[in-house]
N, C-alpha and C positions, 0 to 999 in steps of 0.2 A: 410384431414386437410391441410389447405392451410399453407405457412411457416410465415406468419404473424399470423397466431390461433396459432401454435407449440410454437413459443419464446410466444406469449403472457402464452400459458400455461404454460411454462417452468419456465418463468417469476413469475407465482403465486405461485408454487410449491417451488419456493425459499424462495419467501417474507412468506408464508403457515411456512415452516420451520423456517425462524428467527421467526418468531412470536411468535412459541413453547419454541423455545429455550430462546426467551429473558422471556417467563412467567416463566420459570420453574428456571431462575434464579436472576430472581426479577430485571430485566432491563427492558427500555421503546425500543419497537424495531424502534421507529423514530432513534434511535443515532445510527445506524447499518445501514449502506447503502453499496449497492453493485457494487462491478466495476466488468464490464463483461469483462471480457479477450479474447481480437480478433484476438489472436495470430496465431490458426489456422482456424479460420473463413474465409470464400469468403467474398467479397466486398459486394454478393447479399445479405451473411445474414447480414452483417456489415450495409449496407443502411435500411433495413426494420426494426432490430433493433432499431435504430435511433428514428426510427417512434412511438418507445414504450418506449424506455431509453436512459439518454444525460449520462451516465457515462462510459468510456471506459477505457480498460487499454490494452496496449502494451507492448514488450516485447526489443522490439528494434527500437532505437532512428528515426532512416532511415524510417521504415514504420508507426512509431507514426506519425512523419513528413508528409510525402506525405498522409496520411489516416487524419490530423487534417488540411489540404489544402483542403481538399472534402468533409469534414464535420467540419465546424468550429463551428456548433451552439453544439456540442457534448463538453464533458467536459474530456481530455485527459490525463490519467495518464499512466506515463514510470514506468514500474512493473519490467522491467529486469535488469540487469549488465549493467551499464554509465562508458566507461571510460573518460578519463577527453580530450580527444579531440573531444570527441562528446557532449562536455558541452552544448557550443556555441547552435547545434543544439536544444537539449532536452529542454533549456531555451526558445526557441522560440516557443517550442509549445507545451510542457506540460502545465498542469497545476498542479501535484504533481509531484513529484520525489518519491517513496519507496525506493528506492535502493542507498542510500548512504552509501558507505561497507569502507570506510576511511577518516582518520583527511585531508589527501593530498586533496580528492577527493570533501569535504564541501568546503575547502579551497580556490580548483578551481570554483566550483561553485557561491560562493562569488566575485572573483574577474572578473567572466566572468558577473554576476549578477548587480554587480556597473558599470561595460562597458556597458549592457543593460538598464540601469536606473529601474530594478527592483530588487526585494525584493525576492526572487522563496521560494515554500512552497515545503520541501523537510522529508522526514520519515529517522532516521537511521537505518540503517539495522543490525542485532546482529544473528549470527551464533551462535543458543545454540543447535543445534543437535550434533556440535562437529565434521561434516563431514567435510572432510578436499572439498571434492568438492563445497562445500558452501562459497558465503565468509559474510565479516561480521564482525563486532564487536566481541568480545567475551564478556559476562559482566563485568569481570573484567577490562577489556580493557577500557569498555563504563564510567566504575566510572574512573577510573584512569586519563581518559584524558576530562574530563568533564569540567572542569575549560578553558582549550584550546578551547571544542568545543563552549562555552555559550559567548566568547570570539567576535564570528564570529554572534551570534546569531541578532545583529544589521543590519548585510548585505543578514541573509540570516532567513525566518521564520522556525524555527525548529519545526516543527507539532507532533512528535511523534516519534517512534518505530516502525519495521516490522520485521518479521521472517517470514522462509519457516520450516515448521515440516520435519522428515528425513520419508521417504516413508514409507508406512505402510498399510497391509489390513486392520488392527484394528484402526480405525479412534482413538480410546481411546489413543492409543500410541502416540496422538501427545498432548493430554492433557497437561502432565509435561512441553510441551517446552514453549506454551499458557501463559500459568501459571506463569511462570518464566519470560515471556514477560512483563507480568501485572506488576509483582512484584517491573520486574528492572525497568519498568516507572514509578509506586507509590515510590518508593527509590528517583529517581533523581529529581521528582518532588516535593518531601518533600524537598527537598535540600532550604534555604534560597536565598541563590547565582542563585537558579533557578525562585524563585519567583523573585528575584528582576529584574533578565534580563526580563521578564515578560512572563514567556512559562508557558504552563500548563503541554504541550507535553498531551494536548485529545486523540490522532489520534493512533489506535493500529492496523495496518493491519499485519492479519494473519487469516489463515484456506483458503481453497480450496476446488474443487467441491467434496472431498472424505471427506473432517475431518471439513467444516463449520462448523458445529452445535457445535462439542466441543471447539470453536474459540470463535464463541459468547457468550457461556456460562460461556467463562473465559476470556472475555470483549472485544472482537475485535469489534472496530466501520468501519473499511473496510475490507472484505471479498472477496478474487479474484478467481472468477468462469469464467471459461472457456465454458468445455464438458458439465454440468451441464444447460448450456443458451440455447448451440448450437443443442445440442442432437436430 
């Protein structure tokens, strides 16, 4: 099997699995789209990729960078930890951010965003595994300073919510975190305050190439698969 057949299979056996996942819990699997994570990919599978799927995700700002200058027709999401002097960068050539883990770090984004004359479409990130190696929101955190964040939501598009589940052989173990992802974006987007700034917060990325299927069955509409593409 040539490695353009391999991702193509690898590729259907994915979309094969949302599909189940979205029947069996009564969602349309078009609202479930996947970012292939390039993180430890070669350039050779990165380019042939390409040639089957324009959604990529990175893990650091540097290689997002020089990987979205040699493929510009690809559609570039920063998946990892942004600290805020690598703003400037990750603006110029993402096109989501998942990983906003602080009010400082929206903050910066914002004002590096009005110096760029754009608007950047960014995920907050909520640490509900509780690992201290995680960072994140906590939910309480996320309500508490909510009125601060929706503040900022003029200079910056606030798309949604992202979580990483804490490791686990039992993909099921990461159900509760999913779950509680959903919850706290149904809560803050019932919020009036939230309607009026005009956010729906759609955007729920969570699950990975081990626990996907219980992600979209507890409503993830972006899913970051790696090993799962590459394999």
């Amino acid at each position: 099997m040539s490695l353009i057949e391999k991702l193509q299979h690898n590729l259907q056996m994915i979309v094969g699995d949302i599909e189940v996942a979205c029947a069996r819990s009564g969602r349309n699997a078009a609202d479930v789209k996947l970012v292939a994570v390039t993180k430890y990919a070669t350039w050779a599978d990165v380019q042939e990729l390409s040639r089957l799927y324009q959604i990529f995700g990175e893990n650091r700002p540097q290689q997002l960078a020089e990987r979205q200058l040699l493929l510009p027709d690809v559609q570039w999401h920063l998946i990892g930890q942004l600290q805020r002097n690598k703003v400037r960068l990750a603006l110029q050539h993402a096109a989501l951010i998942h990983s906003v883990d602080s009010l400082k770090l929206l903050e910066r984004i914002a004002e590096v965003g009005a110096d760029l004359h754009q608007r950047p479409r960014v995920l907050l990130q909520l640490n509900l595994s509780g690992e201290s190696s995680k960072s994140g929101f906590t939910f309480d955190e996320i309500k508490s300073i909510w009125s601060d964040v929706l503040k900022l939501s003029d200079q910056v598009r606030i798309d949604g919510l992202m979580t990483m589940a804490a490791e686990s052989e039992n993909p099921e173990d990461a159900r509760p975190c999913f779950r509680t992802l959903r919850e706290c974006r149904d809560e803050l987007a019932s919020r009036p305050e939230t309607a009026a700034a005009g956010l729906t917060l759609q955007e729920l990325s969570m699950g990975m190439s081990g626990d996907f299927i219980q992600a979209v069955e507890e409503g993830a509409t972006l899913i970051r698969i790696g090993s799962r593409v590459f394999a």
